[in-house]
N, C-alpha and C positions, 0 to 999 in steps of 0.2 A: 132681365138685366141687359141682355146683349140690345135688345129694341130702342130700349129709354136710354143705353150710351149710345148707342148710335144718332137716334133722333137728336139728344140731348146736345151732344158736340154738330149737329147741324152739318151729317156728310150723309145723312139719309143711307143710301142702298152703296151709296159710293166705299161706307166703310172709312176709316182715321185714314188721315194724309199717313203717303209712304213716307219711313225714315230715310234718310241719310244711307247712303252705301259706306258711308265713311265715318268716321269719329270725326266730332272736330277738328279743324288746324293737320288731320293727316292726309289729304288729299295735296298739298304743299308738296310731301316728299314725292306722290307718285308725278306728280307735274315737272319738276324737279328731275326726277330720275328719263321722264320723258325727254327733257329737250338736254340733257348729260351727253346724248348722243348724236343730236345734229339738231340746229335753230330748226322751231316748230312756229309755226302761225297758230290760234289761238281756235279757231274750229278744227284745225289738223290734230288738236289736242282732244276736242270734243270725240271727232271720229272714232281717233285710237281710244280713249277709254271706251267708249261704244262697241267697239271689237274685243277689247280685251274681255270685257263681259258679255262677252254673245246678242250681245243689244238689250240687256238687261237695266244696263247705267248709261243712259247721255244725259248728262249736266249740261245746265242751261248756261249760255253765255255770261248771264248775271252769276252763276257760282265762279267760271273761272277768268273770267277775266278780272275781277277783283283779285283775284290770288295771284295773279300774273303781276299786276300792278304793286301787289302787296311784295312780292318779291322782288320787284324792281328796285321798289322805294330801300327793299331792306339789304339791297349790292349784292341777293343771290340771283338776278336775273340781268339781264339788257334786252334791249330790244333793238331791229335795226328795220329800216322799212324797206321793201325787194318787192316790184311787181304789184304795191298798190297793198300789201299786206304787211301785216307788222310780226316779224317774225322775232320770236327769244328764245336768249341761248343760256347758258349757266355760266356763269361766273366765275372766279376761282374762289371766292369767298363763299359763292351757291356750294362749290362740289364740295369745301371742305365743309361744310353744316351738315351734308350730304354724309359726309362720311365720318365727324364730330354723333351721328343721328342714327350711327349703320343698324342701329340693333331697334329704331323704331321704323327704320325706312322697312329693313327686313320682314318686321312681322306685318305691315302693312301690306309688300307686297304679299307676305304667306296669306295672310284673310283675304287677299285679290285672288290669290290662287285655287285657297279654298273652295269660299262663296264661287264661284263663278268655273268652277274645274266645269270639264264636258260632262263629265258624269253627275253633277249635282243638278246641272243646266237641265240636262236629259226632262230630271226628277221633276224638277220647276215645270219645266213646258206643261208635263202630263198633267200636275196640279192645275196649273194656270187655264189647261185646258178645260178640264170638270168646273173651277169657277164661271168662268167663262159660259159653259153651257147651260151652269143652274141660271148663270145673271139671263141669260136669252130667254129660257124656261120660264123664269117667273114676271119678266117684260112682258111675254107674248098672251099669260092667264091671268094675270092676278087681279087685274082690274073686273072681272068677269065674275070672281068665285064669292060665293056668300060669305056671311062673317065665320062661322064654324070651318070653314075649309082654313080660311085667313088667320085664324087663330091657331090651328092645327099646324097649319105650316109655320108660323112663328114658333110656334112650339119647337117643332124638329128643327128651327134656323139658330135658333137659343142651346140647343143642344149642343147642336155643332159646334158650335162656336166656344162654348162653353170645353167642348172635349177637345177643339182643338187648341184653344188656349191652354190648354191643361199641358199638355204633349209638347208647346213651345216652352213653356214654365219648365219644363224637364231639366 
């Protein structure tokens, strides 16, 4: 199963494209709550979520700067241009939606807090790392090994995946 979805959806070895750090339409309030505090230029935006998540989350210029625009258009942002950059601030109409919102900006920032504590990060790394060294692992042989090894390891790769899907389902 796990071979033929993989192959099937055409990401090979790569595995599904990653999701979203975010739900829909909720990355508005952390953008929002960002520049609440002092005009942000629009990679100054990228960085700080890039830090907030230990470099787990850098959104592409195409996620936010459409959100930036989109808040513009909707009188929770301005923007003013300083030094060749185009810097936004919040509104009074942005902070009152901001605070109209308090109890979804809230859990939004909790599941930033969650996802991404030091201690969960920790957890990820060491994961990330065993990924990491099985993808090197089976780069460096697999081209090499007869069909009985190749099927064998597919075997134990179907498992995995299989047990670990199970443990996410939880």
């Amino acid at each position: 199963m796990f071979r033929e979805r993989i192959i099937s959806e055409g990401h090979f070895f790569r595995g599904p494209r990653r999701r979203s750090s975010f739900q829909k339409g909720n990355l508005k309030y952390v953008i929002l709550d960002l520049i609440k505090d002092r005009p942000r230029y629009g990679y100054e935006i990228i960085l700080q979520l890039e830090e907030q998540s230990y470099g787990f989350y850098k959104p592409s210029p195409g996620v936010i700067y459409p959100i930036l625009q989109m808040l513009e258009e909707m009188g929770y942002a301005n923007s003013s241009e300083q030094e060749g950059k185009k810097f936004y601030s919040i509104t009074e109409d942005g902070s009152k939606f901001l605070e109209e919102q308090k109890d979804i900006a809230d859990g939004v920032r909790h599941q930033m807090k969650h996802r991404w504590s030091f201690k969960n990060i920790g957890k990820i790394v060491s994961i990330m790392k065993e990924y990491h060294a099985l993808e090197h692992l089976l780069g460096q042989g697999i081209r090499s090994l007869d069909n009985d090894k190749i099927d064998r390891i597919r075997e134990v790769l179907s498992q995995a995946y299989n047990d670990i899907d199970s443990i996410i389902q939880e």
